[in-house]
One Martini backbone bead per residue (centre of mass of N, CA, C, O) as a GRO file, in nm:
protein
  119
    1UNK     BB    1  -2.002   1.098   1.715
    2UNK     BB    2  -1.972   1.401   1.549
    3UNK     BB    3  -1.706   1.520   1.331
    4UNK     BB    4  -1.680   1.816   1.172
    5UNK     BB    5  -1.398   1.705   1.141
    6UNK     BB    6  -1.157   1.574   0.839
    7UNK     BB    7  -0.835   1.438   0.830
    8UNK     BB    8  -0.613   1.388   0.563
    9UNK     BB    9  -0.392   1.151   0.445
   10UNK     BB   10  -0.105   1.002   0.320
   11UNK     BB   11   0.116   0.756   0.277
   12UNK     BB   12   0.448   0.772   0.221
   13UNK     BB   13   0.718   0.646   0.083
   14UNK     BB   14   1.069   0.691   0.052
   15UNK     BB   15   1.366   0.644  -0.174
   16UNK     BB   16   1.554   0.916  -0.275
   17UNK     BB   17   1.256   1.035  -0.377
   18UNK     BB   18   1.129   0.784  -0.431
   19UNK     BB   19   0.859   0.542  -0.470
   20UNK     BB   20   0.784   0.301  -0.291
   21UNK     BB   21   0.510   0.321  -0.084
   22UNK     BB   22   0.172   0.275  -0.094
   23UNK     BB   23  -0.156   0.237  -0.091
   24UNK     BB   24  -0.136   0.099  -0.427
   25UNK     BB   25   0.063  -0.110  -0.357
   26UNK     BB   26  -0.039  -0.254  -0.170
   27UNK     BB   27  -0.284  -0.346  -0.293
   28UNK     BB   28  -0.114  -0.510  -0.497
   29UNK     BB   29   0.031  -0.689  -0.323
   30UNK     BB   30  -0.180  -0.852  -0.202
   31UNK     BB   31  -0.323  -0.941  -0.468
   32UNK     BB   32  -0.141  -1.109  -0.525
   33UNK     BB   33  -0.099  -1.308  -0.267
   34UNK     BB   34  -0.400  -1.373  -0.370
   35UNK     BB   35  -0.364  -1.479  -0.689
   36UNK     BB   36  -0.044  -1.478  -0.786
   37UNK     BB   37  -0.136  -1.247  -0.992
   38UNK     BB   38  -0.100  -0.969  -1.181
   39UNK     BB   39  -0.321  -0.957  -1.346
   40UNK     BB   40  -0.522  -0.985  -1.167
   41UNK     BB   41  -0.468  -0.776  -0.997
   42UNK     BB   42  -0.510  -0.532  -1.171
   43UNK     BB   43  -0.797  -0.590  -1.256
   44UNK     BB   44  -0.934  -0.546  -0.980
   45UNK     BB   45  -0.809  -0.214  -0.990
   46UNK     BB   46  -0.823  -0.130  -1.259
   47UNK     BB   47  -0.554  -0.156  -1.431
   48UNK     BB   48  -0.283  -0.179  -1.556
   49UNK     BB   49  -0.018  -0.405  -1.658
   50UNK     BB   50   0.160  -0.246  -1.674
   51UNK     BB   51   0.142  -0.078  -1.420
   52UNK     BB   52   0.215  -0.310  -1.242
   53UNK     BB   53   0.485  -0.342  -1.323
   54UNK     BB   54   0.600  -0.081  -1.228
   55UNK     BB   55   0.580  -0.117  -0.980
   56UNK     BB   56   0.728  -0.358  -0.931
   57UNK     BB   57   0.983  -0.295  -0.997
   58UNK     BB   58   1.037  -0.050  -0.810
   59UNK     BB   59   1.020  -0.214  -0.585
   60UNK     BB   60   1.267  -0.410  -0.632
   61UNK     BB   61   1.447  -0.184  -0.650
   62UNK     BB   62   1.445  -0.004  -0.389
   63UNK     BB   63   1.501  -0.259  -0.242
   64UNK     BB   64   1.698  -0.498  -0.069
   65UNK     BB   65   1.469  -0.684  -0.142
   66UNK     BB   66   1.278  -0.914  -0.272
   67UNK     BB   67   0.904  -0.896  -0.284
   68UNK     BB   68   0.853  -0.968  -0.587
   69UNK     BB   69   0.796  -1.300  -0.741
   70UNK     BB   70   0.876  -1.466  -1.061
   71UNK     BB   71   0.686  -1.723  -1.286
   72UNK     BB   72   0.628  -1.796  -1.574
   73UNK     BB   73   0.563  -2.001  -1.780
   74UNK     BB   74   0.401  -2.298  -1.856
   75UNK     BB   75   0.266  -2.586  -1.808
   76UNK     BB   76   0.145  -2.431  -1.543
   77UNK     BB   77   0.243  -2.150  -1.526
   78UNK     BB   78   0.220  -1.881  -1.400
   79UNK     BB   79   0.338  -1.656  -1.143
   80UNK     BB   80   0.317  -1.475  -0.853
   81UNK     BB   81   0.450  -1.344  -0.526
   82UNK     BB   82   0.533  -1.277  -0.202
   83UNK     BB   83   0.794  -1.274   0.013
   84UNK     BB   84   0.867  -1.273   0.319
   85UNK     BB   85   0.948  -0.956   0.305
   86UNK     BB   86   0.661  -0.879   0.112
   87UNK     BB   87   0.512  -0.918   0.394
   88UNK     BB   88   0.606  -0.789   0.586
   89UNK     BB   89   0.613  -0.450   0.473
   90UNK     BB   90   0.284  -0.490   0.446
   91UNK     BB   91   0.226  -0.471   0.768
   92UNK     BB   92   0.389  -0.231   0.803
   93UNK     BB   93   0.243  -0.058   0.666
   94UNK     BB   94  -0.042  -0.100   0.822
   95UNK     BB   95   0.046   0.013   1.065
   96UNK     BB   96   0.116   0.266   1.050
   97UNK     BB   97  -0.156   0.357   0.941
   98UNK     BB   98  -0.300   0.303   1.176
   99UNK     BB   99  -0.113   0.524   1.367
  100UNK     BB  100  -0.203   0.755   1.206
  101UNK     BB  101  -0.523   0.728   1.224
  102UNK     BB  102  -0.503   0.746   1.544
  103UNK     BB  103  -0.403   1.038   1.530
  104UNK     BB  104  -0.580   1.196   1.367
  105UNK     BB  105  -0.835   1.147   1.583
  106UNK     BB  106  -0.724   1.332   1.774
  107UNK     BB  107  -0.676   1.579   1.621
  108UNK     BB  108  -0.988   1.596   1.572
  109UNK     BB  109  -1.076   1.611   1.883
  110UNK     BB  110  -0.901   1.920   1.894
  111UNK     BB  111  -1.048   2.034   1.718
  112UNK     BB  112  -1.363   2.042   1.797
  113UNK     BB  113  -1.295   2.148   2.089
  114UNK     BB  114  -1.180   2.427   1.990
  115UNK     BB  115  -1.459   2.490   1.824
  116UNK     BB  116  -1.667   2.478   2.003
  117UNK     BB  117  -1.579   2.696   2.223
  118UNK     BB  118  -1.718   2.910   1.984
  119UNK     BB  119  -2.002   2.861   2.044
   0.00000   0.00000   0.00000
């Protein structure tokens, strides 16, 4: 069935007004353990190198525990992981999305609803 309205909204997380999670962190922080790297993770959304970083201090600072560890270069090379802290956030903060999404679609079938009824 095709639904003529189409609810859009976007979730954000914040702490103390400043920006902790939304969906492009967490595509961030997936990509790191997916690649291991900050650096790959960036490439793959087409960001910049600094603007990675900068999500990840941010959200390192607004956190209680570390979320992203990084490791240095040297003979191994460097590379990025996420915690197991920054494993779970990123699980909760998929299902909160989820359980948004499944609600915006019961109100858009209550527009639909209240509107065919003008028809």
């Amino acid at each position: 069935m095709h639904k003529a309205f189409k609810i859009t909204a976007d979730i954000e997380i914040r702490k103390n007004g400043a920006l902790f999670l939304d969906r492009k962190r967490i595509e961030l922080l997936r990509r790191i353990r997916l690649t291991g790297s900050i650096l790959a993770a960036s490439k793959e959304m087409k960001i910049s190198y600094q603007m990675a970083w900068t999500y990840i201090k941010e959200i390192n600072a607004i956190s209680p525990l570390p979320v992203v560890t990084m490791q240095r270069g040297g003979t191994n090379g460097g590379g990025a992981g996420l915690t197991e802290y920054g494993l779970s956030l990123v699980g909760k903060y998929l299902f909160v999305e989820q359980k948004h999404q499944e609600y915006l679609s019961v109100l858009e079938e209550d527009m639909d609803l209240c509107f065919s009824k003008l028809k």
